[in-house]
Every structure is written in C-alpha cells, then in structure tokens.
C-alpha positions in Angstrom: -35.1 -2.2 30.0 -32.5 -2.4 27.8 -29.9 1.2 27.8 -30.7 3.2 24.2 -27.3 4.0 22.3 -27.5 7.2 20.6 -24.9 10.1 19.1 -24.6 13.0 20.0 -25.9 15.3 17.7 -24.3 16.0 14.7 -21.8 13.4 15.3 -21.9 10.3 12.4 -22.1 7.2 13.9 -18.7 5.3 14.0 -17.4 3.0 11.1 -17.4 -0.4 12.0 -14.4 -2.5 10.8 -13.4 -5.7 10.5 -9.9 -7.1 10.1 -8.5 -10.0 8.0 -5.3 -11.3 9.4 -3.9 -10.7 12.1 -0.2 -11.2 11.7 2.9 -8.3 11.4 0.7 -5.5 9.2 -2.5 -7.0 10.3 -1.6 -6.3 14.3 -0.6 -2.8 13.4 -3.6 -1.8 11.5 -5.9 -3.5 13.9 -4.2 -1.0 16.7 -4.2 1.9 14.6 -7.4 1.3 13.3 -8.5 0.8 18.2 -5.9 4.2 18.9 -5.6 6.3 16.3 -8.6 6.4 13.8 -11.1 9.1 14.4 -14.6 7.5 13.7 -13.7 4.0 13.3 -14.3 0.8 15.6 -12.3 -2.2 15.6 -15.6 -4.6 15.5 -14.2 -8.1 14.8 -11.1 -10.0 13.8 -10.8 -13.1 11.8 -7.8 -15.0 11.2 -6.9 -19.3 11.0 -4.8 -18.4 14.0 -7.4 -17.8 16.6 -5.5 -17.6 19.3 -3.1 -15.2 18.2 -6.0 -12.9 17.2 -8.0 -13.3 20.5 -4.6 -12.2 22.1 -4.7 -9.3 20.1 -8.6 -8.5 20.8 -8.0 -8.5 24.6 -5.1 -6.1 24.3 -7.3 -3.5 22.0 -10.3 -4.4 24.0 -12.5 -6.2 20.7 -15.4 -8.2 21.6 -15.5 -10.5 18.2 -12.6 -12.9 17.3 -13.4 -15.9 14.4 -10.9 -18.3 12.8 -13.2 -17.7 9.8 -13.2 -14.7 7.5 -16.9 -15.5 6.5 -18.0 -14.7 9.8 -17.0 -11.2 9.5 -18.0 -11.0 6.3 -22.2 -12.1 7.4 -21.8 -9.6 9.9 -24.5 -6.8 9.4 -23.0 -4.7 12.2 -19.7 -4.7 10.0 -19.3 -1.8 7.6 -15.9 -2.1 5.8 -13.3 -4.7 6.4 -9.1 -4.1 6.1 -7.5 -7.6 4.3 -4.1 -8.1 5.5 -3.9 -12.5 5.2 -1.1 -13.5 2.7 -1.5 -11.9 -0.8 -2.5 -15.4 -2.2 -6.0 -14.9 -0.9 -7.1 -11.4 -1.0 -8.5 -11.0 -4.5 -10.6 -13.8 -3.6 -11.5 -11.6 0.4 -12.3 -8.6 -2.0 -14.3 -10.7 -3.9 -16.1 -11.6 -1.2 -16.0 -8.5 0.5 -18.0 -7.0 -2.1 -20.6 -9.5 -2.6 -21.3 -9.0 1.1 -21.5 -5.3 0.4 -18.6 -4.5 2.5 -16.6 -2.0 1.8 -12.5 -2.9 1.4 -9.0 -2.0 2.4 -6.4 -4.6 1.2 -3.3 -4.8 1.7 -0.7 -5.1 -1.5 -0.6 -6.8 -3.7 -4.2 -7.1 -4.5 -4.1 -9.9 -6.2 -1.1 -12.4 -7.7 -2.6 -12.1 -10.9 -4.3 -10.0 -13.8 -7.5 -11.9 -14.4 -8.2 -12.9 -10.4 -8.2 -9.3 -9.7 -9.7 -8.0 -12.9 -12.6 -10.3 -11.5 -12.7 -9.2 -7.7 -12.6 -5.6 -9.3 -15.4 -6.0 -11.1 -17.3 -7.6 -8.3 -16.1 -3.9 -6.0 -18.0 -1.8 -9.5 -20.8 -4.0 -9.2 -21.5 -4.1 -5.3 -20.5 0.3 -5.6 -18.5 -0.2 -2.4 -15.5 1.5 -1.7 -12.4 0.4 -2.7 -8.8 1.1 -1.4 -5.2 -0.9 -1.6 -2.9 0.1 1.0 0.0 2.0 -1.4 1.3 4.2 2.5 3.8 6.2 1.1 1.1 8.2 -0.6 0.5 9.1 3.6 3.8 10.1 4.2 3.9 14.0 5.0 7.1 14.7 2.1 5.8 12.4 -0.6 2.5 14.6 -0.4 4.6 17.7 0.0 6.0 16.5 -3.2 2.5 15.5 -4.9 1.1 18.8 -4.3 4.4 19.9 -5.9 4.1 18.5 -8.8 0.2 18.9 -9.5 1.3 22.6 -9.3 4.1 22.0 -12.0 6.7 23.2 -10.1 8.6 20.5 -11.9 7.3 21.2 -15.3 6.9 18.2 -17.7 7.9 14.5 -16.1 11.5 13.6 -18.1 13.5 11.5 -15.6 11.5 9.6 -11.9 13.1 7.7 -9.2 12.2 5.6 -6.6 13.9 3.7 -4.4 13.5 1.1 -1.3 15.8 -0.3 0.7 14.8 -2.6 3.8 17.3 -2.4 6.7 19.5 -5.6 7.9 22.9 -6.7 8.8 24.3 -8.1 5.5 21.6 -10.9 5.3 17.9 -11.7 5.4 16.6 -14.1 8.1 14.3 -16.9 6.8 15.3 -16.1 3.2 14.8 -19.8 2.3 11.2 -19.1 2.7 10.3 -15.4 1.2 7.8 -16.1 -1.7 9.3 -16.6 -4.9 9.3 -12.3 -7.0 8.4 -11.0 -4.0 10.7 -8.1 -4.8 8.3 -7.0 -7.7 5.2 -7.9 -5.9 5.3 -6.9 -2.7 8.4 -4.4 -2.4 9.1 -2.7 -5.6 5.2 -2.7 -6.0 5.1 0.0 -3.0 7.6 2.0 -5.9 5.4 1.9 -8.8 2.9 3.0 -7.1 4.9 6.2 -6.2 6.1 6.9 -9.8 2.6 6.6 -11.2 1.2 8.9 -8.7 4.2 11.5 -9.3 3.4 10.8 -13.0 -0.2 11.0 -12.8 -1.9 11.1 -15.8 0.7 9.1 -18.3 0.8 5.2 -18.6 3.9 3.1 -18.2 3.9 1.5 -21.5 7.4 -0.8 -21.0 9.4 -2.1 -18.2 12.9 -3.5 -18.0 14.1 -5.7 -15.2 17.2 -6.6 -13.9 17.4 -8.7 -10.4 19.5 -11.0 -8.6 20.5 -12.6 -5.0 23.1 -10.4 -4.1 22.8 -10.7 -0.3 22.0 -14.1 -0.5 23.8 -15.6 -3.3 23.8 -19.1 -2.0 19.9 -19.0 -2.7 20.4 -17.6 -6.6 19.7 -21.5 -7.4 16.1 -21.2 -6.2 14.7 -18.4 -7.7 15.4 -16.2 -5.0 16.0 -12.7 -5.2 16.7 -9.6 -3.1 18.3 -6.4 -5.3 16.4 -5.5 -8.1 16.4 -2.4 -10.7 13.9 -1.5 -12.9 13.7 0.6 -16.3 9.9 1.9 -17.0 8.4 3.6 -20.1 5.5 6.0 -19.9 3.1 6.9 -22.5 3.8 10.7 -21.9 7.6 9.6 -22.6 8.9 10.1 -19.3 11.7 7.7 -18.3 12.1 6.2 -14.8 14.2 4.0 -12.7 12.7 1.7 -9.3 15.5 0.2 -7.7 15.1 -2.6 -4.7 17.0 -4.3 -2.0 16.7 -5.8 1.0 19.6 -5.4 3.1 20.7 -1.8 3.6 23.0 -1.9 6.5 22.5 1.9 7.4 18.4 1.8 7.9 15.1 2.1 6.2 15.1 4.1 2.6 12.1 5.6 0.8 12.9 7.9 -1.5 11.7 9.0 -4.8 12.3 12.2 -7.4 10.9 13.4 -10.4 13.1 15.7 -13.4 11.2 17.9 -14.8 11.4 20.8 -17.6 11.0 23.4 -14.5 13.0 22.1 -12.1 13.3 18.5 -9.5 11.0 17.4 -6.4 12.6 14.7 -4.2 10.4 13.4 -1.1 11.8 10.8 1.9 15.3 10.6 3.5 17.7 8.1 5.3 17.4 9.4 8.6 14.7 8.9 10.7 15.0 13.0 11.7 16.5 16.3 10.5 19.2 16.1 13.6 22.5 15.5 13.2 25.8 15.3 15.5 28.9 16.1 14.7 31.3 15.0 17.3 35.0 13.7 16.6 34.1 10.5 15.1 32.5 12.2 12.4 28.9 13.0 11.1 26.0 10.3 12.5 22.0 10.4 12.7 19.8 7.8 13.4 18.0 6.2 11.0 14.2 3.9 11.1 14.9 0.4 11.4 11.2 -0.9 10.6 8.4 0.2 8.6 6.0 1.0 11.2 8.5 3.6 12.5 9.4 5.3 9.1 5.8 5.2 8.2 3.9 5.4 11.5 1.8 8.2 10.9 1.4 7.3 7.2 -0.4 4.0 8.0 -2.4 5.8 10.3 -3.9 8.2 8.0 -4.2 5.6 5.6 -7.1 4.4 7.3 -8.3 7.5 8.6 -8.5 8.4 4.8 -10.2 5.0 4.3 -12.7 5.0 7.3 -13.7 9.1 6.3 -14.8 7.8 2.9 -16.6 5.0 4.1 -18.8 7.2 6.5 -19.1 9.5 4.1 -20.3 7.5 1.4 -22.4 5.7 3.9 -23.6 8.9 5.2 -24.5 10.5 1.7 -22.0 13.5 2.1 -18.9 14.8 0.1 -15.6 13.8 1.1 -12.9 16.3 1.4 -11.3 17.5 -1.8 -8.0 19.1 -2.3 -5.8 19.8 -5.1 -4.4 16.6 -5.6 -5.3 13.3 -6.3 -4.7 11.2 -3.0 -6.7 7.6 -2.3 -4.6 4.9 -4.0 -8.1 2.7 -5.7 -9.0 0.3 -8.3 -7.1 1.5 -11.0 -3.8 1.9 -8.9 -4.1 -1.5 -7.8 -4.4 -3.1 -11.0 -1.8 -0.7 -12.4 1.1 -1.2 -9.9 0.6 -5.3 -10.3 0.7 -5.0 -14.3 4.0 -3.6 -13.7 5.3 -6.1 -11.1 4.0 -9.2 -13.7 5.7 -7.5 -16.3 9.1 -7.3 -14.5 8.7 -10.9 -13.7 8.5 -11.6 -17.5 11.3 -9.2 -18.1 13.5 -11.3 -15.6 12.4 -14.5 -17.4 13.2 -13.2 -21.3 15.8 -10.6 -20.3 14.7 -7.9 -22.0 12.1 -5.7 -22.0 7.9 -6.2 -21.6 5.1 -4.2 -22.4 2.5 -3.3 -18.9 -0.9 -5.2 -19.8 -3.3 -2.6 -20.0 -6.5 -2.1 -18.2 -9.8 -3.4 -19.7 -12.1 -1.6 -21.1 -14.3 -0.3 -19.8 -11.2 0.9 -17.8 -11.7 0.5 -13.7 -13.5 3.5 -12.1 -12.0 4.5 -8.8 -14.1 5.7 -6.3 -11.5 7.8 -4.7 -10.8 11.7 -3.1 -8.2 14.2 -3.3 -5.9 15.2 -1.2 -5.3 18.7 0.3 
C-alpha cells in the first residue's frame, strides 16, 4: 500500500508555490521561498531556460521543472505562484494566474502599461485570489520602524517626503547598451514611489515632474538611455516630495527615505551595511551592501512569508494577523506606483509636468493585512 501523508495536528498544511523565472530575483526567491519560508513549498519551476531552472531545482531539492509557465499554471497541486520573468509578460502571468485560480506574487512592475494591468487586475477581483507585487522595502526592519511612526503621527501632517536609490558600481554600468529603455521609472524609481505612497498613506499623488539623464553613461544619451533621475511629486493631501535615482554610487547600496512633518521628521535606511564604524588614522570607514539581496535579505524573505501566511490563511478560512499599520503592498499599490512611473516618462518627453492617471472606478480592492 501506498504511505498516507498527514499533518500533524493543528498544523495547516504547507503552501504550495510555483515560480515563474528563474533568472537573478527569480533564483533568490525560489531559495528563500526552499530555506526560509515557514509553511511554504517550492513545488515547481517554469522558465524558457530549462536547464538553468533544473539546475536550480536540484540544488533546492524541487521535483517539477517545465520550460512552460502553463504547466504550472494546470497544476492542481499548485496553490500560489511568485512571477519574476521580464516585466513584459507578467500582467499577462497574472492574468493567467488568476483564471487558473492561483493565487499571485509578481515581481515589479506589474505590468508596462495602464490598460494591460487594469485588465489582469480585474481578472485577480474576479477569480478573489490574493494578490501581491513585490514593493521589499516595505520588509525592511527601519522602513517599518518608520511606518509604524508615522501611522502614530509622530511626524504630524506629511509637508516635505524623500526617497532615494542609488545602485552600487564603479563609475559605469556593465551592459548598459542593453538595459530596457525608462527602466529608471519602471523598475528602479518605481521601488520609490511605492515608499512615498506608503509613508503618505491615505493622500493621492496628483502631479509628477521629471528630470533624467545619462550621466554615467553619456555616450548612450543618444539612445534613450538613462541612469540619474529626480523626480518632483504632488499629493492630493498637498504634501510635496522628491524621488531621486541613479545607478552608479561608487560608495554602495542606498535606500533611504524621510518624511517632514508638522510634529517632527522620520527617516528609515542608511549607507552602511551596519551601525559599526572604525576610526583608525586614515580616517572614518564602514562597510557598505554591494547588492540587493544583501541590503534586503531578510526583507525579501519576509516578503513571502507575508505572502505565503495570507495565502494559507485565506485558503484555510482564518484571519490574518493585523497590526497597526497597513503592510502588504496589493492591487492598488501596483497600479498606483506604475501611474507614477508612465507619468514621469511623459514628463521626460514634454518637459514639464504630468498629472498620475487615476484609478478606475470602481477603484481596485486590495485584499491585503497590516502590519504589526
């Protein structure tokens, strides 16, 4: 006879996930999601490049490898699939996703444009599956620090926001020739957005005002490229902020962000990668991150955690943990962060400033918890 697999009691049964890509992110989720997720099961991976993703099955030990998403997809074993293929494809995934009744994590951007994703969003309300884009920083133990902050109103009201990122380098940007044309807006300063809306929760940005250029790579100014970018942003609650981008910072990785209030300031991330410092007689030095998955290594961990709890839970029938600030980054985000990016590509093409499309209405529910 066949062995009987069984719980033990009281224990929910695992969440079965599937994974869409399998290149830089992709890998990393796909070993966070084997290592470090409570609860979760890396089930299957699907990407064009088979054999790269049946190398990175054997090394996390996953039975199910496909060249084609769609397998995954059929799978009735599969409860929830995380989409991290090139942005070109992933409002069509979630699109798909949800018409197989899967629930989704994509990563950003979740979409390249307004009406694609509109449509996949509506096809995430329809199916009632859970929906959330991978905005990390949300994760990251000082931005929540300063989230619970702010929802307390330490701050006061929102007058002045900053955010900022700056990707490490050495003065220039290897395969530059071949980064996606305004991927500053959508996929970098997106992450930024993101960060301001959350810190500004409540209050719509309204207008945005680009400015951008190839300042590391000037040679490539010619076609379209760009790698240093600031932004202007209105808010409906008449809050004023600034998201600044580049791609080259010789010293590290930087996150940071801050938020003026009429009470007071909160300012989360830092430079260095810890609190230690030496002071010897060359001077004052620290290390600093050098990648993403080191600055935010425990932040795209709990991403998922967040995401796989939800899933069970809403699988399950039970309440997910509550706290006293909104946390999961859903529909609405999504759709709000890449209004922002289009507009700043508009605002780069007119030179001045662009009103945010608005969301439709109905406006998107999100399907989201809060943090503690």
């Amino acid at each position: 006879m066949a062995y009987l697999t069984q719980n033990p009691a009281g224990v929910p049964a695992p969440v079965r996930i599937g994974l869409i890509g399998s290149g830089w992110m992709g890998a990393f989720h796909a070993e966070s999601i084997a290592r470090r997720v409570p609860g979760a099961i890396l089930a299957a991976i699907a990407d064009p490049n088979v054999e790269s993703a049946q190398a990175l099955a054997q090394s996390l030990g996953t039975g199910k490898v496909t060249a084609d998403a769609a397998d995954i997809l059929a799978d009735p074993e599969i409860d929830a699939v995380v989409i991290a293929s090139p942005a070109r494809f992933h409002s069509a995934l979630i699109t798909q996703a949800a018409v197989a009744g899967k629930h989704v994590f994509c990563e950003k951007p979740a979409g390249q444009g307004l009406d694609e994703l509109d449509a996949a969003l509506a096809a995430v309300e329809k199916a009632g599956v859970h929906f959330q884009i991978g905005f990390n920083r949300r994760y990251a133990d000082d931005f929540q620090a300063a989230k619970k902050d702010l929802a307390a109103g330490i701050a006061g009201q929102p007058q002045l926001l900053r955010s900022l990122t700056r990707d490490p380098g050495n003065g220039s940007i290897p395969n530059a020739a071949r980064v996606p044309a305004w991927t500053v807006f959508l996929e970098t300063l997106i992450h930024d957005f993101d960060t301001l809306n959350w810190f500004n929760e409540g209050a719509e940005p309204v207008e945005v005002y680009a400015v951008a250029d190839a300042l590391v790579e000037p040679e490539l100014r010619d076609q379209g490229f760009l790698d240093t970018a600031v932004v202007t942003i209105r808010y409906s609650n008449g809050a004023i902020a600034v998201a600044e981008a580049n791609f080259s910072a010789l010293y590290g990785y930087d996150i940071r962000g801050e938020v003026f209030g009429s009470k007071g300031m909160v300012q989360a991330g830092r430079a260095t990668e810890t609190a230690a410092r030496r002071y010897t007689a060359e001077g004052l030095s620290a290390d600093t991150p050098r990648l993403n998955v080191e600055l935010f290594r425990q932040a795209y961990t709990d991403e998922l955690a967040d995401f796989a709890a939800t899933v069970r839970a809403q699988r399950d029938g039970t309440p997910p943990p509550s706290g006293a600030f909104t946390l999961t980054p859903g529909a609405a985000d999504a759709r709000r962060a890449l209004a922002m990016a289009l507009a700043c590509i508009e605002s780069v093409k007119q030179g001045g400033p662009v009103a945010v499309a608005a969301a439709p209405v109905p406006a998107l529910r999100d399907h989201t918890r809060t943090g503690v």
